[in-house]
Every structure is written in structure tokens, then in C-alpha cells.
C-alpha positions in Angstrom: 65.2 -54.5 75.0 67.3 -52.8 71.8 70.4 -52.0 73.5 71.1 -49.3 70.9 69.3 -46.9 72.9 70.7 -47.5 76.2 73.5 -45.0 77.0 76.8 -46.0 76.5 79.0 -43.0 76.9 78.5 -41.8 80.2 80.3 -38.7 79.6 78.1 -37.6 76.4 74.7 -35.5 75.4 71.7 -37.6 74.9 68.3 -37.5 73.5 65.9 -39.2 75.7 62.1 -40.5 75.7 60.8 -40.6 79.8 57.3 -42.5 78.9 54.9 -42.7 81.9 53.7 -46.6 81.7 50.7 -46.8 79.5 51.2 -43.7 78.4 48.5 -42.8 81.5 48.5 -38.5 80.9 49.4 -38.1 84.1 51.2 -34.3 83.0 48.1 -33.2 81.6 47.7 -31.5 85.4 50.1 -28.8 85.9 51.4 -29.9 89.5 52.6 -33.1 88.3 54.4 -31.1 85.6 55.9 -28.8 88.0 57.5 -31.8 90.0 59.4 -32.8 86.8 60.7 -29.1 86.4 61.8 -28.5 89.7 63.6 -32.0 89.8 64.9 -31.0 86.3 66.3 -27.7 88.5 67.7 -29.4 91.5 69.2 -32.2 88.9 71.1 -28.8 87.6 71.8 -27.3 90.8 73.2 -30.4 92.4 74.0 -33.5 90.5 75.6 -31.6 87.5 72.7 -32.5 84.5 73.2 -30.0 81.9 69.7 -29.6 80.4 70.0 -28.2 76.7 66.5 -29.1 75.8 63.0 -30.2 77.3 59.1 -30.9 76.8 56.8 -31.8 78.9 53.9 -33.5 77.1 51.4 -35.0 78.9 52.5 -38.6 79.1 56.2 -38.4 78.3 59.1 -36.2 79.0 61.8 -35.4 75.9 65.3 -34.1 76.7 68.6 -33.4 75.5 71.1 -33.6 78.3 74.3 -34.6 79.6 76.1 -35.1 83.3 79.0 -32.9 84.3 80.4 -35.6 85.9 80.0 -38.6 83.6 76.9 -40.3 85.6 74.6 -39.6 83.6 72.8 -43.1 84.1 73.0 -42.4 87.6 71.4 -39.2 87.9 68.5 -39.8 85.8 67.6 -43.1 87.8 67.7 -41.0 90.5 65.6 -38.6 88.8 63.0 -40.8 87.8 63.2 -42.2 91.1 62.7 -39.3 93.0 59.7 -37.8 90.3 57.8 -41.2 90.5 57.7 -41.1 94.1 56.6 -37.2 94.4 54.0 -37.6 91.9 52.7 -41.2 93.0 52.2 -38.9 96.7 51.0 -36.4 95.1 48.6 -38.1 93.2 47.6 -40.6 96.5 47.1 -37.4 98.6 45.3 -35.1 96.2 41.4 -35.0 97.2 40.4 -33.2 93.7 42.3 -35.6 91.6 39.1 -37.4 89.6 41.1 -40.1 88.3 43.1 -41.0 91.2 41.6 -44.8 91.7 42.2 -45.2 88.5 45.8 -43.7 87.8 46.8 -45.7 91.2 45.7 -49.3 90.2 47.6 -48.7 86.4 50.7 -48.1 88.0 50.0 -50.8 91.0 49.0 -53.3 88.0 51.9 -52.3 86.4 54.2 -52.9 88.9 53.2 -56.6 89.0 54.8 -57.3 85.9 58.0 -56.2 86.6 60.5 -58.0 89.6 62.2 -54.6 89.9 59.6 -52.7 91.2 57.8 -52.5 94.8 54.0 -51.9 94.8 53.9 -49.2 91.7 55.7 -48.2 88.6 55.5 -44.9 87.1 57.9 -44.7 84.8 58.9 -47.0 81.8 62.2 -48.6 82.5 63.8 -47.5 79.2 64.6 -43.7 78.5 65.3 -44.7 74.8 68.3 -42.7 74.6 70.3 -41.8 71.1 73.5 -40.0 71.8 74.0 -36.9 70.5 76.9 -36.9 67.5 76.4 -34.1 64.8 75.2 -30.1 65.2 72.8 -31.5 62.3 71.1 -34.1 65.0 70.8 -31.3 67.5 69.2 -29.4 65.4 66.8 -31.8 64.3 66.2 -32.7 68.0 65.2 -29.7 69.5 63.1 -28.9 66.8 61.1 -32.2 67.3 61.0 -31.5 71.3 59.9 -27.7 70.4 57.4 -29.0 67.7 55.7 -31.5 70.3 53.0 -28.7 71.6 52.1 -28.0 68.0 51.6 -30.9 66.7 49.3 -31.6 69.2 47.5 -28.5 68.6 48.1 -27.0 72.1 49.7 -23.9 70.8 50.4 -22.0 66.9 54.1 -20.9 68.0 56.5 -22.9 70.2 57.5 -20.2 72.2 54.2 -19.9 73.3 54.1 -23.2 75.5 55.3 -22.7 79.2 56.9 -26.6 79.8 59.7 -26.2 77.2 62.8 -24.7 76.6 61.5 -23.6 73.4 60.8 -20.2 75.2 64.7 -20.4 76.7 65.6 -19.8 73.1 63.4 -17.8 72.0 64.6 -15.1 75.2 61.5 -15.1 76.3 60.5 -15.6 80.6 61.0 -19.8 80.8 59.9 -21.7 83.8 63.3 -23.3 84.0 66.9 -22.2 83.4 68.3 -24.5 80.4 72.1 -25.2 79.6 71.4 -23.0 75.8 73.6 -24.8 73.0 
């Protein structure tokens, strides 16, 4: 593992990659997206994450963010912790969900290769997080989390795509509240 993107600084803003394991699009249903949001929300509410940025994508999660209280390794183990296990529910208890069997035995199989984990792994163990230094690499940052949707042809204007803080900036009605920089 490149230790260069693991977070050193406890107390500072990072950009970070949350990759679902074989990049299985998991968020391409909007209930699983939903349980990242509201866990981004509680995070807020209760454990002190500032959120500055997000995107939900269908296989991966970007954000800029930083903990009040200088944990920020802690809290986002404990959200990934707490998102995998929601979603792996969700996803074992939803009657509609066509690819169920199959979502189910990637993360089981994935689990297998990894000591760390019990019977299923949802998320990649690495967040790939680059602190944030300069108002240039901010910039640059949010731009690329905002740009995500339209690259992939989902939407013409950022703004226009409900699971980022693209529309927190733009003043427009967000699904979140967002720490704006």
C-alpha cells in the first residue's frame, strides 16, 4: 500500500476515494445512495466531520472533509463501517434487488482475501486520501468531484445532479447540508 495517501494529519481537510470492492455499482440504486447521505448527516450531526464536498457515483464515493476533533481516521472507519453494514442488509433483505446473489457472493468472495474482514467486504480498505494544502488544490478538487456526473454523461450542468454538493454551491435545494468553503 502507497502510504502517501493514508492520512497523516489527523487534524487536516482531505480528499478521499471510498471505492466499493470491484468497483460492483452498487450506488447506481438510489436507497443505497441515500444510506451514504444520511451517514454523511449523522457523521455531521454527531462525530464532528465537516463535509466541504461530495459525489456519489455509482461505485465510489469522493469527498473533501475534515474532523472537528482531530479523528478523522476514526470517524470514517466508523463510517464505512456502519454504511457497509446498512447496505450489505439492505441489499440481503431487498426482495426486488435483481442482482442480489450476485452483489452478495462479490463481497463474500471478497472478504476471503482479506484476514481483516468477517464474511463480507464492502468497502476497499484504502480511502486514498491527499490532504488538502493550497486554495488552488481545493479548487481543483471540487471541480473534479462536481465534474464526475458529467463526465459520465448523467447530467449537462453539475448543479443538476441530486448526490453532490455541487447544488450546495450553486444555492440551489441539496439533499445534504455541506460545510461551504
Amino acid at each position: 500500500m502507497n502510504h502517501s495517501y493514508q492520512i497523516s494529519d489527523p487534524a487536516a481537510a482531505y480528499f478521499l476515494t471510498l471505492q466499493v470492492i470491484d468497483w460492483v455499482d452498487v450506488f447506481s440504486r438510489r436507497v443505497y445512495r441515500d444510506i451514504v447521505l444520511d451517514s454523511l448527516t449523522y457523521c455531521r450531526q454527531h462525530k464532528g466531520l465537516e463535509v466541504f464536498g461530495y459525489v456519489v457515483m455509482t461505485n465510489h464515493v469522493h469527498l473533501m472533509v475534515r474532523a472537528r476533533h482531530e479523528n478523522l481516521s476514526d470517524v470514517l472507519r466508523d463510517l464505512k463501517k456502519f454504511t457497509a453494514n446498512t447496505i450489505l442488509k439492505e441489499i440481503a433483505a431487498n426482495e426486488v434487488e435483481s442482482r442480489k446473489d450476485w452483489m452478495l457472493k462479490r463481497f463474500e468472495f471478497a472478504a476471503q482475501r482479506h484476514v481483516r474482514n468477517s464474511t463480507r467486504q464492502f468497502w476497499t480498505h484504502e480511502n486514498h486520501a491527499i490532504e488538502i494544502i493550497t486554495n488552488k488544490f481545493i479548487d481543483q478538487k471540487l471541480n473534479y468531484i462536481h465534474q464526475n456526473p458529467v463526465r459520465a454523461g448523467w447530467v449537462e450542468e453539475p448543479q443538476e445532479y441530486l448526490y453532490s454538493s455541487a447544488r450546495n454551491y450553486a444555492g440551489r435545494q441539496a439533499l445534504i447540508d455541506i460545510d461551504l468553503l
